[in-house]
Each structure stands twice: as C-alpha cells, then as structure tokens.
C-alpha positions, 0 to 999 in steps of 0.5 A, spaced: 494 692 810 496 691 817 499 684 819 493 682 822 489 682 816 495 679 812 495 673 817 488 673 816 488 673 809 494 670 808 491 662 808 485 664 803 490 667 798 495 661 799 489 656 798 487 660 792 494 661 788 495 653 789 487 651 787 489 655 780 495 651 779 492 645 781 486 646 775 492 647 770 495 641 772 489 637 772 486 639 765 493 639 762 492 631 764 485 630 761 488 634 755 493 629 755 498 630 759 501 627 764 507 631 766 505 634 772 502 628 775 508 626 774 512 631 777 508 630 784 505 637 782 497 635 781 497 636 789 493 641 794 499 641 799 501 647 798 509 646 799 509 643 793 507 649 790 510 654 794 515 659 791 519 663 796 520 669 793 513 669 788 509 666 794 511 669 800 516 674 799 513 679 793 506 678 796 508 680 804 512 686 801 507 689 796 501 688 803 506 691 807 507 698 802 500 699 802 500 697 793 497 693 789 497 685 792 501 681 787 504 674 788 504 666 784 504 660 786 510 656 783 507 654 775 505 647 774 509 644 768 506 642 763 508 639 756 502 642 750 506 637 744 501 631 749 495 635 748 491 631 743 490 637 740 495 642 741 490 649 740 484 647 744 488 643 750 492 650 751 486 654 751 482 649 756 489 649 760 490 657 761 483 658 762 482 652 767 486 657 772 481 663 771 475 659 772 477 656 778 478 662 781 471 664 779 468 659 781 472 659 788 469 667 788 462 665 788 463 659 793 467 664 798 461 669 797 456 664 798 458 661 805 457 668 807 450 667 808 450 661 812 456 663 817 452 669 818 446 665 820 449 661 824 454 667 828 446 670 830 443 663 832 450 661 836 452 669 839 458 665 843 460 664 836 460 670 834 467 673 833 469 666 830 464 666 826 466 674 823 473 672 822 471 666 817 466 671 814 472 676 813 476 670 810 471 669 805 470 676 804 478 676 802 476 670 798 472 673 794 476 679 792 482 675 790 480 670 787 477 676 782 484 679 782 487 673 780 482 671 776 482 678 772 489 678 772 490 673 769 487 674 764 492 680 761 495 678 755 502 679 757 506 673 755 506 668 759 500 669 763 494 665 761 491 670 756 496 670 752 495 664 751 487 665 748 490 672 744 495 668 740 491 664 736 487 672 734 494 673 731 497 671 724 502 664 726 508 669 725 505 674 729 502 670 734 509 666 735 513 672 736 508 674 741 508 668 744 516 669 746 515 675 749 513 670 755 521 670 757 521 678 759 513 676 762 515 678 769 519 685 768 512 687 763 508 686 769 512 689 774 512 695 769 505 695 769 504 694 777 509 701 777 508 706 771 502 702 768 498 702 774 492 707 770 492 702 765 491 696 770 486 699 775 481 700 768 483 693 766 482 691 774 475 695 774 470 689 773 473 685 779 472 690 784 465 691 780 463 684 782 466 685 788 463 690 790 456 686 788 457 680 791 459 685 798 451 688 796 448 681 796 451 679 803 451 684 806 445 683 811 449 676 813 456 680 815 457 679 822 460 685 827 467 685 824 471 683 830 477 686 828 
C-alpha cells in the first residue's frame, strides 16, 4: 500500500476502530454500567480514543511493509461486576464491537450504488465521487478484518469472551488470564502463525469479495 492509498484509507479505518469502541462503551451502559460514559469515552471524537502506537503507529507501519493491516484503537473501559448479569452483559458488550463493524460493512457496500449513480449524472463530479467509492470499498474490508479479527479467541479479544463460557469455570478462568500475554499471542500469529490466520480470515475476504460483485456495475473509473 502506497501513502496515497493509506491516506485514503486512513479515515475510514480510524472511524471504524472508534465506532467499534464506542458500541462496546455504549452496551456495557445499557448492561449496567456506566464506567465509560463516565470517563468521556462513550464519544465518536476520535482523540479520545486514539492510542499513539496501536492507533497510528503499528497500522502506518504494517501498510507500509506491505503485511497484514493490524491496529486498535485505545480499549473503552469497562467494569462487567455492574453488568446486571455478569455472562449475558459480557457476551453482549464483546460482540457489540463485532456487529458494529458488520453493520458498518454493509452500509460502506450499500453507499457504492448511489455514489455510482450520482458519479454518471454529475461527470464534473466524477473523480470526487470515485475517491468516495474508493472510501467505502476500504470500509467494507476493514470493517470485516476487524470484524473477523476480532472474533479469534486469544485472550482478551472479543471471542474469548464467548469461548470461556464453552469451557469448564476452572478452565475457563485460567483462559481468561491469558488475556495479559494477549497481544504477544497475536504478534505471533501475525508472523509465524500467518497460514492459520489467513484460513481464519478467509470468510471476510469471501464476503469482500461478494460485496465487490454486487457493486460492481456502480464503481466509477478509479481516479488514482
């Protein structure tokens, strides 16, 4: 990926990871509780939940070097013991993120048509309109890689969250304490384990790939 593309994509991923914690801040609240809205964190301002290594750093470096995009934004705090019951609320909060990006797939794929349409009506606009298009193609596959992601059960991503409940308590407790060597697991999996990820990644670039068939008779020339 060259820096034009990465500036084009830059805002859409931005907006995506935000929108992901931001659903997580916002069902821990009906669950119960309140922490992030107490700490300013149930927000779309996007400094607020910007990181400076995991938000900016890590993704320009990994767009850069060609590999797998990898990023976050900073994790909306939250405190499960409010949750008035603690199994549903936790599994509502960790998927909450993962719908969002689901959802945020299909409306980037679905503003494709009318950005098309309006591109061949108004050809002055054309180029404008192409670079939007190109916006919302990004949108769609990164909300799925996030999505997708996401869902791996490694400790403390959002899956792990679902899959503890599969496992014994024991069992599923001392999963759960994997969570604090969760980001060297998925380094490891972004480096040697990258066949693995690619199988568990493979439904999103399959629906990426539908969504790109579907829309196809709308894309504009790509003016780039």
């Amino acid at each position: 990926m060259n820096l034009t593309d990465l500036l084009i994509v830059a805002p859409v991923l931005l907006f995506s990871m935000v929108a992901h914690e931001y659903a997580h801040g916002y069902a821990a609240l009906r669950q119960g509780d309140p922490t992030a809205y107490q700490l300013g964190r149930l927000t779309f301002n996007p400094v607020k939940h910007i990181d400076p290594f995991m938000t900016i750093i890590l993704p320009v470096m990994t767009a850069l070097t060609g590999g797998f995009i990898f990023g976050g934004a900073k994790p909306v705090p939250v405190d499960p013991r409010n949750y008035r019951s603690y199994r549903r609320g936790d599994i509502i909060v960790s998927l909450a993120g993962i719908a969002t990006n689901l959802v945020l797939a299909a409306v980037c794929a679905a503003l494709i048509v009318p950005l098309g349409m309006l591109g061949r009506a108004l050809p002055a606009a054309t180029t404008s309109l192409a670079i939007l298009q190109e916006m919302m193609r990004a949108g769609v596959m990164f909300n799925l890689i996030l999505a997708f992601f996401n869902l791996l059960p490694i400790p403390p991503l959002d899956g792990s969250h679902v899959a503890k409940y599969l496992l014994p308590p024991a069992w599923g407790l001392r999963y759960a304490q994997l969570g604090r060597f969760g980001f060297l697991i998925v380094l490891l999996f972004l480096t040697v384990g990258r066949g693995v990820l690619a199988i568990w990644m493979a439904p999103a670039g399959a629906l990426n790939a539908v969504a790109t068939t579907l829309v196809s008779p709308y894309l504009l020339p790509n003016p780039l």
